[in-house]
VOZASE-631420 format. One line per 4 residues: number of its first residue (from 1); their letters; for each residue x, y, z of N, C-alpha, C. Coordinates in steps of 0.001 Angstrom, whole numbers, m for minus. Example, Ala and Ser with C-alpha at 12.3 -4.5 7.8 and 13.67 -1.06 7.14 Angstrom:
1 = AS = 13190:m5690:7800:12300:m4500:7800:13200:m3300:7800  12850:m2250:7080:13670:m1060:7140:12900:30:7870
This chain:
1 = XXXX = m16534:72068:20234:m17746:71292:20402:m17636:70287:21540  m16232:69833:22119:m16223:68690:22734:m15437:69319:23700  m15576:70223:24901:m14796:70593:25558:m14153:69557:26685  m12646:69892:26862:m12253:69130:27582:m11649:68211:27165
5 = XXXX = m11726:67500:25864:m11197:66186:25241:m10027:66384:24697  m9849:65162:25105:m8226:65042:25177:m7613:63585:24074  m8603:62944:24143:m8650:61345:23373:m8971:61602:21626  m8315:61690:20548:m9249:61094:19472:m8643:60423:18501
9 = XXXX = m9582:59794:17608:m8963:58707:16885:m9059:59127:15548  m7929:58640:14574:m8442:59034:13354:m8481:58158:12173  m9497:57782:11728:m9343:57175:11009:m8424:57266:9126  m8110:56197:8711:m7154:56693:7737:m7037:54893:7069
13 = XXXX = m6689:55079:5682:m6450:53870:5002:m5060:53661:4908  m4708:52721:5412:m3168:52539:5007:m2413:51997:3669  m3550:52134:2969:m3288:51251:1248:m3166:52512:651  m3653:53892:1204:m4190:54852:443:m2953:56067:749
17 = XXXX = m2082:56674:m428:m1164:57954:322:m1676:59036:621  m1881:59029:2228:m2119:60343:2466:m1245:61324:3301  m1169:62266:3346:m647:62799:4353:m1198:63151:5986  m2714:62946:5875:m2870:63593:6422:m2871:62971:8117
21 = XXXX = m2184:61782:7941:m2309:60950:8934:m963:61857:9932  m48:62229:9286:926:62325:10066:445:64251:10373  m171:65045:9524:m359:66051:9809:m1476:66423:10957  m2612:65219:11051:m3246:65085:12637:m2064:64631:13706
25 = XXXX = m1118:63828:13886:m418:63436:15030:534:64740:15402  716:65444:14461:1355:66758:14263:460:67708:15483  m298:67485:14838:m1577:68657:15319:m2018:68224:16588  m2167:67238:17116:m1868:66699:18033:m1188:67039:18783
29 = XXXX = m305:66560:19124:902:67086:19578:881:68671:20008  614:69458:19067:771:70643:19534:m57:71469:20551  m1355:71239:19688:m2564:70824:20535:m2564:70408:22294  m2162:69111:22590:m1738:68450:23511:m2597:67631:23483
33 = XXXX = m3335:67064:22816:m4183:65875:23101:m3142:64593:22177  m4274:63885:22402:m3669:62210:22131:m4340:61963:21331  m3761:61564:19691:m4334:61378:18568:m3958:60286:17928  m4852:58885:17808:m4233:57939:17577:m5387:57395:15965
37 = XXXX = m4169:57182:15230:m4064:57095:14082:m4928:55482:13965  m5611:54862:13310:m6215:53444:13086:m6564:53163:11636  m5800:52568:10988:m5502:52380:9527:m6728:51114:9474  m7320:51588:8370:m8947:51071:8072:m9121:50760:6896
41 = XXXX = m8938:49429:6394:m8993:49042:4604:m9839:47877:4591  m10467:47438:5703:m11032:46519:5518:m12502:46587:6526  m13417:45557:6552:m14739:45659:7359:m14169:45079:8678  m12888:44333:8938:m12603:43565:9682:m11574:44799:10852
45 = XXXX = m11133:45878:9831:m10295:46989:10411:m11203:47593:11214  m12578:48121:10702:m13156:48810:10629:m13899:48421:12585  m14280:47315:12459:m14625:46441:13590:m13581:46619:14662  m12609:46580:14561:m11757:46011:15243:m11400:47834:16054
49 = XXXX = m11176:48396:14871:m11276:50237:15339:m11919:51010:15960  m12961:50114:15827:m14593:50664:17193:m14961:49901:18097  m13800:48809:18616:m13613:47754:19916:m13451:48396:20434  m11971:48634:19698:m10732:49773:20693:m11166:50948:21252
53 = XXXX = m12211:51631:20587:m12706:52458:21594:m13017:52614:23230  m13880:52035:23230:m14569:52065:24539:m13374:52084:25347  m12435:50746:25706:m11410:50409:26319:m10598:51491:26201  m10159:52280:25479:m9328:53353:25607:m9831:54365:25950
57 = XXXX = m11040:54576:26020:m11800:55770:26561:m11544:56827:25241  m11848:56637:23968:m11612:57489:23007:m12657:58700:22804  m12457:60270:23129:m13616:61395:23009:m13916:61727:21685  m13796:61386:20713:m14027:61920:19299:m13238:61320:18563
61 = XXXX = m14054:61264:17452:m13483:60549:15629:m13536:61043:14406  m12335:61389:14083:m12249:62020:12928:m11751:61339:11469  m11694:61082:10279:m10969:60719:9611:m10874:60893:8250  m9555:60664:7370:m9330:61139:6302:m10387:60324:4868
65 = XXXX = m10600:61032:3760:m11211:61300:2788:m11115:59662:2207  m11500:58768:1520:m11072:57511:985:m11962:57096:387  m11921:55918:m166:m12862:55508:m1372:m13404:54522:m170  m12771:53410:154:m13133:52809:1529:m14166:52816:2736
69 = XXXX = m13552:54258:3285:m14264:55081:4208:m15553:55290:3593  m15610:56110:2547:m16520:56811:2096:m18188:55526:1287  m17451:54152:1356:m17974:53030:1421:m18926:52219:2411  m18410:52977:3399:m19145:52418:4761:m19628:53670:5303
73 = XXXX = m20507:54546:4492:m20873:55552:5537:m21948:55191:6721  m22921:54560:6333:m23807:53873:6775:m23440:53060:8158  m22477:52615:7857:m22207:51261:9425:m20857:52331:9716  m20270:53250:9974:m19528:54661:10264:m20289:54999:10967
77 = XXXX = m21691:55736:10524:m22314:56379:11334:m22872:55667:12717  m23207:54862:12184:m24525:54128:12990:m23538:53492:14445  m22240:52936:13935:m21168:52584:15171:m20863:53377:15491  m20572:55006:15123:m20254:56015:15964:m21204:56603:16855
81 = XXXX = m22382:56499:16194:m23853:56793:17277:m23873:55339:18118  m23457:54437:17970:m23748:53158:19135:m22778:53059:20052  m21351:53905:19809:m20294:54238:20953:m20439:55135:21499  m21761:56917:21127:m21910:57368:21419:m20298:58461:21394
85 = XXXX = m19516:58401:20172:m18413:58867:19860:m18909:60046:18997  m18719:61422:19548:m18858:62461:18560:m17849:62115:17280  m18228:62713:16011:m17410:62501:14839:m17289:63304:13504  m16569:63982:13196:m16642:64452:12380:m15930:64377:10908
89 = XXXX = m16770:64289:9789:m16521:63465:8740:m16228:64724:7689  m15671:63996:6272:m15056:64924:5327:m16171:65431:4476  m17358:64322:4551:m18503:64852:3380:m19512:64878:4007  m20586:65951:3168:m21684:65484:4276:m22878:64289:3966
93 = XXXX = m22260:63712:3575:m23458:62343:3095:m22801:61940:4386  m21875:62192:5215:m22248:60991:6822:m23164:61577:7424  m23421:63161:7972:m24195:63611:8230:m25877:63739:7729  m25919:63490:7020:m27280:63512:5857:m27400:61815:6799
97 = XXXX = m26514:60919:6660:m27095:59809:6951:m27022:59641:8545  m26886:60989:9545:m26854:60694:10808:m25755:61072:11939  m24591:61379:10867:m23649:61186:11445:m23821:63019:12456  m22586:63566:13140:m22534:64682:13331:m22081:65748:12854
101 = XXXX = m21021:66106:12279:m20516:67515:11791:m19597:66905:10322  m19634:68006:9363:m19142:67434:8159:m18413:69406:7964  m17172:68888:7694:m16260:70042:6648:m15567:69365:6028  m15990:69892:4570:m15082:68937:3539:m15402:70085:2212
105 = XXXX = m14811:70119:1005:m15382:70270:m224:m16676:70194:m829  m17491:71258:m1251:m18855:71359:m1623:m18712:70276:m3201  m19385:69000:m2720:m19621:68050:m3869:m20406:68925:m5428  m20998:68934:m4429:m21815:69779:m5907:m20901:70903:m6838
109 = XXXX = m20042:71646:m6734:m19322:72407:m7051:m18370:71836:m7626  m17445:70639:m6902:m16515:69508:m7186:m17015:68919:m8765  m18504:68388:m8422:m19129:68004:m10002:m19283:68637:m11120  m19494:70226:m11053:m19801:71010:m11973:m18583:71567:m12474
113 = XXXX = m17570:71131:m11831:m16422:71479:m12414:m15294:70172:m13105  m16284:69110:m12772:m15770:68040:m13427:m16646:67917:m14917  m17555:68492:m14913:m18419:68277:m15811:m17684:69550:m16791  m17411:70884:m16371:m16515:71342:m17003:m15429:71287:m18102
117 = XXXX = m14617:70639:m17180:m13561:69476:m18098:m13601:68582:m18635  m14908:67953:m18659:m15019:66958:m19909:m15379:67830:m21050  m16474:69013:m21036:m17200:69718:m21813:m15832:70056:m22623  m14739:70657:m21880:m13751:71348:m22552:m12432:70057:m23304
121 = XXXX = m12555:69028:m22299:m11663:67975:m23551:m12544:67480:m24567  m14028:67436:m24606:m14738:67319:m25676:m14806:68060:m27155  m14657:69458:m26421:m14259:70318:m27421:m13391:70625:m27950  m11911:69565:m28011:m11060:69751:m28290:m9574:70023:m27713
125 = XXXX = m9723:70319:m26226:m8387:70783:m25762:m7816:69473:m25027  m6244:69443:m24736:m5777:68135:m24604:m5871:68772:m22570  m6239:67137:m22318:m6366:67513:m21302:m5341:67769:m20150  m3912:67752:m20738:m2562:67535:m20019:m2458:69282:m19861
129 = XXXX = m2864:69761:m20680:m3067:71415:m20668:m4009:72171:m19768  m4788:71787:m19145:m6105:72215:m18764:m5068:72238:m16939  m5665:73090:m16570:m5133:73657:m15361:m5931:72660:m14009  m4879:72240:m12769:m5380:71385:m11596:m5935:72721:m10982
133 = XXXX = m8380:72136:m10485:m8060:73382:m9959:m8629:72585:m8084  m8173:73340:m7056:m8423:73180:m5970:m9594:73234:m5517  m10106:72459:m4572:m11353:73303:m4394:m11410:74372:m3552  m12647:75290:m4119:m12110:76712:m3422:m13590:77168:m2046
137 = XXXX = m14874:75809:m2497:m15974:76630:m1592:m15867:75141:m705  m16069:75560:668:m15443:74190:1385:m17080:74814:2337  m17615:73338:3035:m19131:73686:3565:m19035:73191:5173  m19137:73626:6141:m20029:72936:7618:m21439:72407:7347
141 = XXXX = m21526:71164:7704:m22912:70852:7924:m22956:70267:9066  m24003:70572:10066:m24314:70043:11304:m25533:69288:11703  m25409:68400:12512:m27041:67658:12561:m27156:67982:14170  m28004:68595:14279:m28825:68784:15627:m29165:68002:16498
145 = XXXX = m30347:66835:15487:m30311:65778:16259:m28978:64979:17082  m28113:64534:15818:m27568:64278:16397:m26661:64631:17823  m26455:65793:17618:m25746:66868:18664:m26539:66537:20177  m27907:66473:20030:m28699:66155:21128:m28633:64656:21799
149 = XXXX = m28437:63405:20824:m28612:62824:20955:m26973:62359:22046  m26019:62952:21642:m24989:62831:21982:m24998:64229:23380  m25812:64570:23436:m25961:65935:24566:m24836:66606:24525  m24446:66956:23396:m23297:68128:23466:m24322:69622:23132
153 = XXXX = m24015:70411:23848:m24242:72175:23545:m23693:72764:22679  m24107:72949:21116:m23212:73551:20291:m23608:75436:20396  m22489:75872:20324:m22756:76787:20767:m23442:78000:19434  m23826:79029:19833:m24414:79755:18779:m23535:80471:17967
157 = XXXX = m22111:80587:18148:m21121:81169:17305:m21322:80011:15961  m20797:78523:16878:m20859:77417:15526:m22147:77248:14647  m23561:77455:15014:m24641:77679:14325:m24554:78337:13359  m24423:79442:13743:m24300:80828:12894:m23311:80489:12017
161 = XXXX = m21840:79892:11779:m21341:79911:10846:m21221:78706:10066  m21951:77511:10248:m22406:76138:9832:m23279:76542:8804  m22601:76155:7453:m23441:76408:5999:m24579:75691:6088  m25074:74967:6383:m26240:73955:6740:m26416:73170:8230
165 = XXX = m27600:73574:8484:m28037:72749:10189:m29166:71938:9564  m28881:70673:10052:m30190:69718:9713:m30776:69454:11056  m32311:69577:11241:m32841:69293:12216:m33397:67566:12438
């Protein structure tokens, strides 16, 4: 989507264990671009993470899943559309609220299978027994507008396989 880029940032909580901070610098790396990690637990992080942009010349923003993150979708989006920073997020409630491209776990599916497991520790089974399950239907959602607004050309391969395009 972002040809040519070489810059991106990722966002990530540093209160929160993830891995996936070190598996982007990984990817990175191999890749050959420059992937710089910005640990985000606060509104003051958060600020301070979309200074640093501009000045570094950062091409895209990506970042990991969090209770945090997922707190500020609203002022996420709206500073990534005011840096004019393509971005792509884990759910698509950033996109629904503006943002640009979302692959993450189909929520809805996530719920009906939480709703599952209560149905079934309700009915009796202990829940230390009940099997961890993964999620297995994972979704693209894309916003157009936004895509325009940011004048990137998405191409018609990514259309075509984007579970949802919002106009």
């Amino acid at each position: 989507l972002i040809p040519g880029a070489t810059r991106f940032d990722f966002f990530y909580n540093p209160t929160n264990v993830t891995p996936l901070r070190r598996e982007f610098e990984f990817a990175g790396r191999e890749l050959g671009v420059e992937v710089r990690a910005l640990g985000v637990a606060t509104d003051a992080d958060l600020d301070a993470a979309f200074r640093s942009m501009g000045p570094r010349g950062t091409q895209a923003l990506t970042m990991a899943g969090d209770p945090f993150i997922q707190s500020r979708v609203s002022a996420i989006v709206a500073r990534a559309a005011e840096a004019r920073i393509p971005a792509m997020y884990f759910d698509r409630t950033f996109v629904e609220a503006g943002g640009l491209i979302s692959y993450g776990p189909n929520q809805l599916v996530a719920y009906r299978d939480a709703g599952d497991y209560v149905g079934r520790i309700l009915s009796g089974e202990k829940p230390g027994d009940l099997p961890v399950i993964q999620p297995l239907r994972f979704e693209t959602v894309l916003n157009l507008k936004t895509a325009r607004a940011l004048s990137l050309n998405i191409p018609d391969l990514v259309l075509a396989l984007t579970d949802e395009v919002i106009e």
